[in-house]
TIVEX-250567 format. One record per residue (C-alpha): x, y, z. Coordinates in steps of 0.05 Angstrom, whole numbers, padded with zeros to 5 digits, always signed. Example, Ala and Ser with C-alpha at 12.3 -4.5 7.8 and 13.67 -1.06 7.14 Angstrom:
BEGIN
+00246-00090+00156 +00273-00021+00143 
END
This chain:
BEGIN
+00000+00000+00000 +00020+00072-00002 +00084+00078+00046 +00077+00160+00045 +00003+00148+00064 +00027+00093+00126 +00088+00130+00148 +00035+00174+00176 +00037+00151+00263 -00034+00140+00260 -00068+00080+00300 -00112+00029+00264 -00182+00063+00292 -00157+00134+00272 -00148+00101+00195 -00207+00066+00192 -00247+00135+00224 -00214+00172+00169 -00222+00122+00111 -00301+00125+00128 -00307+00197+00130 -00260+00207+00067 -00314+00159+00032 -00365+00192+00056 -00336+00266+00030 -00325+00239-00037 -00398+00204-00045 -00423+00270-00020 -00391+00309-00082 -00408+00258-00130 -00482+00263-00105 -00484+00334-00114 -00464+00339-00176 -00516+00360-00233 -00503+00286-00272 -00527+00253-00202 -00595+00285-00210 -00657+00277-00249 -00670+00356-00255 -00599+00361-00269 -00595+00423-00213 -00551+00405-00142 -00591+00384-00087 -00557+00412-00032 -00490+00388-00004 -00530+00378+00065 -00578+00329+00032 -00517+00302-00004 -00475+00287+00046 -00529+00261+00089 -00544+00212+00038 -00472+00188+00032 -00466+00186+00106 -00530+00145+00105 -00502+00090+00042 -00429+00088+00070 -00449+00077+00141 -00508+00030+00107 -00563+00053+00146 -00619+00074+00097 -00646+00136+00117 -00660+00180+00057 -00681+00261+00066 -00702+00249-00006 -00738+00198-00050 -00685+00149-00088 -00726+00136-00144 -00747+00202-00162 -00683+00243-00141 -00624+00202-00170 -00608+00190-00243 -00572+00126-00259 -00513+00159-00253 -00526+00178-00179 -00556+00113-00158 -00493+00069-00185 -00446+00117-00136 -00499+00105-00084 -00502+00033-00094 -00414+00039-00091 -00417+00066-00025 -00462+00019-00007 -00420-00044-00015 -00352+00002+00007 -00396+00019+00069 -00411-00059+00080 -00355-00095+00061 -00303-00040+00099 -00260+00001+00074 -00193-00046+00089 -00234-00101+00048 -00239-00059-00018 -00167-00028-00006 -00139-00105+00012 -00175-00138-00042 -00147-00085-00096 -00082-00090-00061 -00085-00170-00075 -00108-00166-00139 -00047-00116-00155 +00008-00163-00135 +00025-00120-00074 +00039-00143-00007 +00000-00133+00052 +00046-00110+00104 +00040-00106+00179 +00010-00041+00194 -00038-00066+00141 -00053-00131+00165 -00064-00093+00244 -00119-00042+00209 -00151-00104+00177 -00158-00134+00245 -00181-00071+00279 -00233-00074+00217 -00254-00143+00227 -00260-00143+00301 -00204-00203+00302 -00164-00223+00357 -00109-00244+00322 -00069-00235+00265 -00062-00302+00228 -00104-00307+00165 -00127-00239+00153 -00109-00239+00084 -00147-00306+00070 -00200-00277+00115 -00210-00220+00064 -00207-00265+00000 -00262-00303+00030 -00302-00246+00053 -00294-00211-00011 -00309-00277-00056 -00367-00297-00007 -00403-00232-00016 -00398-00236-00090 -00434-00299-00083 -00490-00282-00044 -00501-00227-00074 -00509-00254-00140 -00553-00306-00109 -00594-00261-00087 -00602-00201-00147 -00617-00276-00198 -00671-00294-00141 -00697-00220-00143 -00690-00217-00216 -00743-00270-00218 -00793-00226-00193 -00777-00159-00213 -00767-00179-00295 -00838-00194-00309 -00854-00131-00266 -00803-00088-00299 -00775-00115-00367 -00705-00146-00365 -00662-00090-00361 -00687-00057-00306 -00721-00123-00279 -00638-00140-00275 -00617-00073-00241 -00675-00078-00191 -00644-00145-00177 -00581-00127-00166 -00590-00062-00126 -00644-00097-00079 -00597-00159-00062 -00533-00115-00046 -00572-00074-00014 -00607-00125+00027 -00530-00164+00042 -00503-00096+00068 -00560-00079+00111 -00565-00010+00080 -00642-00013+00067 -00635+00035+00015 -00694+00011-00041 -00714+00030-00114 -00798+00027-00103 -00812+00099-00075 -00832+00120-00004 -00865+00060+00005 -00804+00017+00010 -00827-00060+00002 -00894-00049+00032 -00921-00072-00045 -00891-00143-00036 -00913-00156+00030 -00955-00220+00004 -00888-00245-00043 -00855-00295-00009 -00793-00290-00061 -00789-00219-00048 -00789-00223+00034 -00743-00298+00035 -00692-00268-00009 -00685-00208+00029 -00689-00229+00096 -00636-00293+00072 -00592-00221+00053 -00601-00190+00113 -00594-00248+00159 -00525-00278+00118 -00495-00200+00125 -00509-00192+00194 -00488-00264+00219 -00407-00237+00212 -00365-00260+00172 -00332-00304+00213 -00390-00338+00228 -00396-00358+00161 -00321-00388+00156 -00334-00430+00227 -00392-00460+00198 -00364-00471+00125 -00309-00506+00165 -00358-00548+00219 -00395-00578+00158 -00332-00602+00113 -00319-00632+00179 -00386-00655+00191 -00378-00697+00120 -00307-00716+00126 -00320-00751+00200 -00398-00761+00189 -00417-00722+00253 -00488-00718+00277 -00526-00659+00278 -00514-00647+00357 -00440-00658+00355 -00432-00603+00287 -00459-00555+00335 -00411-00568+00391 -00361-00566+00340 -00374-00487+00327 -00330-00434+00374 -00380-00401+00429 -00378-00343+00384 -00418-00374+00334 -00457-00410+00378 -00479-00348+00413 -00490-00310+00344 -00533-00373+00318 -00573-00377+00381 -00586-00306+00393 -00606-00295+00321 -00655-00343+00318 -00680-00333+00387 -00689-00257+00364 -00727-00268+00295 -00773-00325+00342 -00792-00278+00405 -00802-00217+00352 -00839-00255+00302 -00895-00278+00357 -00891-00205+00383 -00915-00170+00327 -00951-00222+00302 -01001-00221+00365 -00997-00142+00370 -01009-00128+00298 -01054-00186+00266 -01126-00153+00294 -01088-00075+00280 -01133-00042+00221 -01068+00003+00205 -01025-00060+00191 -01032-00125+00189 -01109-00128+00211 -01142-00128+00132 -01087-00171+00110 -01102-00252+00103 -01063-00300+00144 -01004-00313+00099 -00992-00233+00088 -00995-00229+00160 -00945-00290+00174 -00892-00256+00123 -00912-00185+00143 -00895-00206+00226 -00836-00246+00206 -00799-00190+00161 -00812-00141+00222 -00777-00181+00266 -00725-00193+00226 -00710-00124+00186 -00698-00084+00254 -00636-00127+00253 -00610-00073+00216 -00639-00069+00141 -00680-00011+00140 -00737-00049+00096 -00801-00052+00116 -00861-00092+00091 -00914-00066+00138 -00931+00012+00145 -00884+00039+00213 -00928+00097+00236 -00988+00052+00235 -00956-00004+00285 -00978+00002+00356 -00931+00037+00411 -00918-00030+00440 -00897-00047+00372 -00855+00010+00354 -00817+00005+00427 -00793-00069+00408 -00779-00044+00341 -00728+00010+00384 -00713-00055+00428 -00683-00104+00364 -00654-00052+00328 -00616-00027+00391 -00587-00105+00393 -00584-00102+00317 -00534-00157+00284 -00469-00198+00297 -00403-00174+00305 -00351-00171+00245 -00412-00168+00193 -00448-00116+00154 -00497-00099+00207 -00498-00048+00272 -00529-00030+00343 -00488-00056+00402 -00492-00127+00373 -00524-00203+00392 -00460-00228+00431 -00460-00156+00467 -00526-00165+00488 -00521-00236+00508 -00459-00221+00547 -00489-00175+00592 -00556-00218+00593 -00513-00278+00615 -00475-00235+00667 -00544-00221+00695 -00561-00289+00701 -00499-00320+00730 -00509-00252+00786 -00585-00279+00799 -00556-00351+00805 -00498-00326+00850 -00452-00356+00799 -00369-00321+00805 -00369-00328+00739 -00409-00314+00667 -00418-00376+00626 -00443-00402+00565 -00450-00472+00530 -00400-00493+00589 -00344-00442+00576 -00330-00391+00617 -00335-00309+00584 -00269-00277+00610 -00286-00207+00647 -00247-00167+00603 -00308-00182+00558 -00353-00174+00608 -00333-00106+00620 -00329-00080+00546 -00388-00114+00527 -00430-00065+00588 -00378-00015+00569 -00410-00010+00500 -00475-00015+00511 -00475+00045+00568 -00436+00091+00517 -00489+00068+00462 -00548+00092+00516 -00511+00144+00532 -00501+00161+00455 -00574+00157+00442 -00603+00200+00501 -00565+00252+00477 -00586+00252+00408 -00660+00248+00428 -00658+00300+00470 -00614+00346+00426 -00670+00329+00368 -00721+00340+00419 -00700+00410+00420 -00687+00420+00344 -00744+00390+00309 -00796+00427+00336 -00855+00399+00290 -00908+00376+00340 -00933+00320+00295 -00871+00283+00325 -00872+00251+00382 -00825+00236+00433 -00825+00166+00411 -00814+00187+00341 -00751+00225+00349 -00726+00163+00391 -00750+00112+00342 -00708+00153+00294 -00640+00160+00330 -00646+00087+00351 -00648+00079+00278 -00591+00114+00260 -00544+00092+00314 -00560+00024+00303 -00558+00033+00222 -00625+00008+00209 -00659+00058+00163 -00725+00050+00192 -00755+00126+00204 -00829+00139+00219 -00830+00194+00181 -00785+00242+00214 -00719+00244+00167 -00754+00282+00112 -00773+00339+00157 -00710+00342+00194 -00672+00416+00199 -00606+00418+00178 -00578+00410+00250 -00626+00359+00250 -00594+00329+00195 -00513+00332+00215 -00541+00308+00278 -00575+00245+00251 -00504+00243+00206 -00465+00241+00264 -00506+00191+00294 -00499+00147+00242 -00428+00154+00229 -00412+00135+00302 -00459+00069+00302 -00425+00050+00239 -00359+00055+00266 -00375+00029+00338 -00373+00074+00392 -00310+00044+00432 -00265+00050+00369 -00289+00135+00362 -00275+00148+00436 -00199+00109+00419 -00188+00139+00358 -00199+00211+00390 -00157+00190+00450 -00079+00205+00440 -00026+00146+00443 -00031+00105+00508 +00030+00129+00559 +00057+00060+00587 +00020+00054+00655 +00081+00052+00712 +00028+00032+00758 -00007-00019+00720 +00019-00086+00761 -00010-00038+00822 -00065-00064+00851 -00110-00022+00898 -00148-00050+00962 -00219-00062+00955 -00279-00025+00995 -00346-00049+00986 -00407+00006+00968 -00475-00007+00971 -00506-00027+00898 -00580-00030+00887 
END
């Protein structure tokens, strides 16, 4: 790679902050230029960069329609920053890199695992082919599955492109969609339509490492004919946890909004029983950070639009295309709850013990998330002054952009322009995780001369 650009002292977190936001800059030019829109005038470097903002950090909010606003010109840059925003910036760069001849060197290899939320450095490389090769797959999977519908619908040309944009749309959680203000609402009875999509959204926000454990456990599951039980004690806890917490997630959702929404006039109430299974299924799962939705948001209940805020504060799985605190954070600090109630020294899972270091950044994140979003509510509560919103609303919608979900009801067109940096912000920061923007502002660590110190204890009173 570039050794003027690397002789730079700057840590991994402060190059991948940089690389986003340098992304981001660029798609925000591009979008504002005249060739990127259908009235062939700018439409405002605000708007512009808060749609970049939104496709790099693939959330899916849009302050304008996507359909009507972009030319093809402007949709294939958005549809770029899209898959740079979900694959990662070190992917792209690494991949070119490989493809070049050039070798990756350390420094590289140590921003690649800062990327990837790895622990070590062995295999990064091959982790990036596969990654990079992997998404190519799905994704072409999914835009033929797509295809299948939209062709007839469309003609074959743009039958093809809805196919394509949908599906690497979908894989990168982004949410972003090519039907107009009503996002998928039109499909909510095609069960091509909502399987592909939520296949997408559930393969991007496993992690990729999830997928190269269980690529691995079922060679092995062939090669030594293991039964189903013992392939799924051959996966690390990670995946475990991911698999288990995912599924767990769709379940308890799916039977939540099924129940709340079936008899809901606004919804799911004049819909027949299979629009309603698909329709309570896709809402459980597109919180997980897509952005698509199936069913009208402002019509759900409050109960409903709460455990919307609820999954898409979890949102997806580590090392994957999706955000909010994660699955593995959440079941972290869930577990550490239990093993407290049970009296238990220490936090377990699928009997191994969850060292504390992880203990403690798992809450860690999650309280700076909380902390994140209270601050942007309130801050929005004083900005957007239109008193059709509620104070659920302007929740619901920095929930949404913190966790990179794309889900809105109905604020992000109205939003000022503070309003609109704000939600930016927001979104940039969930993308990038909150821990790594506190370390990437932070100056080099001083070597701690006290850190083999260890202070006395003193109980306080808790609870």
């Amino acid at each position: 790679m570039d050794k003027k650009f690397f002789s730079i002292d700057l840590k991994p977190t402060q190059v991948l902050v940089l690389g986003f936001f340098t992304v981001i800059l660029i798609g925000a030019f591009l979008l504002d230029l005249p060739i990127s829109n259908k009235d062939g005038q700018s439409v405002g470097f605000i708007d512009a960069l808060f749609t970049s903002t939104s496709a790099v950090c693939v959330t899916g909010l849009a302050v304008v329609n996507t359909r009507d606003q972009w030319t093809i010109f402007g949709k294939v840059v958005l549809l770029l920053l899209i898959q740079v925003g979900g694959l990662g910036i070190m992917t792209i760069t690494t991949t070119m890199f490989i493809l070049l001849g050039k070798k990756i060197r350390l420094k590289e290899r140590l921003i690649i695992q800062e990327a990837m939320n790895q622990y070590t450095l062995a295999g990064m490389v091959r982790l990036i082919k596969n990654v990079f090769l992997g998404t190519i797959l799905i994704e072409g999977i999914g835009a033929f599955l797509l295809s299948i519908k939209f062709v007839p619908e469309f003609g074959i040309l743009k039958g093809i492109w809805m196919g394509v944009f949908h599906s690497i749309s979908s894989f990168c959680n982004a949410g972003f969609d090519l039907v107009g203000y009503e996002s998928l609402v039109p499909y909510v009875g095609s069960p091509i339509i909502n399987f592909t999509v939520m296949g997408l959204i559930i393969l991007g926000g496993l992690g990729f490492t999830v997928w190269l454990d269980i690529l691995r456990t079922i060679k092995e599951k062939f090669k030594y004919q293991y039964t189903l039980k013992r392939t799924f004690q051959k996966f690390t806890l990670h995946t475990k946890l991911v698999l288990v917490l995912t599924f767990s997630l769709i379940v308890f959702g799916f039977v939540f909004f099924f129940v709340l929404e079936s008899m809901n006039p606004d919804t799911l109430g004049p819909m027949g029983l299979k629009e309603k299974l698909l329709g309570s299924l896709f809402q459980s799962v597109t919180p997980r950070t897509a952005g698509y939705n199936t069913i009208s948001q402002t019509g759900m209940t409050d109960a409903s639009k709460f455990m919307t805020i609820i999954l898409m504060f979890i949102g997806g799985s580590p090392a994957g295309t999706a955000g909010g605190i994660k699955t593995v954070t959440f079941g972290i600090i869930f577990l550490s709850v239990v093993s407290v109630i049970r009296a238990k020294d220490d936090v377990e899972a699928f009997g191994k013990r969850i060292a504390w270091d992880l203990v403690r950044k798992a809450l860690t994140v999650a309280v700076i998330s909380m902390t994140v979003i209270i601050a942007v509510t309130m801050v929005l509560t004083l900005t957007e002054v239109d008193e059709k919103f509620s104070f659920l609303d302007m929740l619901f919608e920095t929930v949404s952009a913190f966790g990179t979900v794309g889900l809105t009801l109905g604020v992000t067109p109205y939003l000022t322009i503070v309003g609109k940096l704000i939600i930016s912000l927001t979104m940039f920061i969930g993308r990038l995780g909150p821990i790594t923007m506190l370390v990437a502002l932070t100056l080099k660590n001083k070597k701690n001369r006290n850190g083999t110190i260890k202070r006395p204890d003193e109980k306080v009173m808790v609870g």
